[in-house]
C-alpha positions in Angstrom: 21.1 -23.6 -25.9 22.1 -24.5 -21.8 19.4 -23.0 -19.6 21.6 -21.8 -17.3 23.4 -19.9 -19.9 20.4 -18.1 -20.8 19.5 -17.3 -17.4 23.2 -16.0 -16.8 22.6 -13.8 -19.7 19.0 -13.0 -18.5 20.1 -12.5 -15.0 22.9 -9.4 -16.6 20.2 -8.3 -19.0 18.2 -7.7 -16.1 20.8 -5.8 -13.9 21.2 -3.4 -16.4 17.0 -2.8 -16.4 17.4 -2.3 -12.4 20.1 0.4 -12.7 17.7 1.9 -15.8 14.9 2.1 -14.0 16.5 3.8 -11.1 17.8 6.6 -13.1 15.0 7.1 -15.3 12.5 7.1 -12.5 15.2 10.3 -10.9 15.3 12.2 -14.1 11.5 11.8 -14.2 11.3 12.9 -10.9 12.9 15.7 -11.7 10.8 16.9 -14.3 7.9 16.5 -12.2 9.7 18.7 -9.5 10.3 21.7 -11.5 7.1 21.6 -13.3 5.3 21.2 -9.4 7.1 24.3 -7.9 6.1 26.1 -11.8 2.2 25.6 -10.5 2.3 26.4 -7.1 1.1 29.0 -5.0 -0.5 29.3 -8.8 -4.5 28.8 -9.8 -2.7 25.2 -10.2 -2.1 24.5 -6.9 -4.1 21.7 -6.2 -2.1 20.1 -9.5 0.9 21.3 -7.5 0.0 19.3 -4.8 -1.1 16.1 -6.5 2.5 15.9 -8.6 4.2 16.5 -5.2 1.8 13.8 -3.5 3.1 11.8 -6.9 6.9 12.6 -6.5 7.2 11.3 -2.8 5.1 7.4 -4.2 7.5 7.7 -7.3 10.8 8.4 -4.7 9.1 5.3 -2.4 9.3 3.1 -5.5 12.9 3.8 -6.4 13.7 3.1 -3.6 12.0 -0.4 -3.5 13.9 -1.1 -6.8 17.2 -0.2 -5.7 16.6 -2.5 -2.8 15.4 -5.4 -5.3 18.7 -4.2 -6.9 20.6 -4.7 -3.9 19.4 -8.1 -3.3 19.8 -9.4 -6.7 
């Protein structure tokens, strides 16, 4: 098969992961989020804190991927 056909096809295939990983890095967010403000002010806090520390590294990577998305 052309290579350039497969990289078409890879290149599509590979769109659809960007937009994937966007969303399922939000909904995970998410999840984090309401299990974070569950803990704190808790005998959990310091989890609290770590998953927040967590959500704002996991917000700075979606948004790296959405720029890689952007520039694809």
């Amino acid at each position: 098969m052309d290579a350039k056909l497969n990289m078409d096809k890879d290149e599509e295939i590979f769109k659809v992961f960007l937009a994937h990983w966007i969303n399922h890095t939000g909904d995970h967010i998410e999840g984090y989020r309401e299990w974070a403000e569950k803990l704190k002010d808790t005998s959990k806090d310091s989890v609290s804190r770590e998953i927040f520390l967590a959500i704002e590294k996991m917000r700075a990577a979606q948004k790296k991927i959405m720029e890689a998305k952007m520039r694809f």
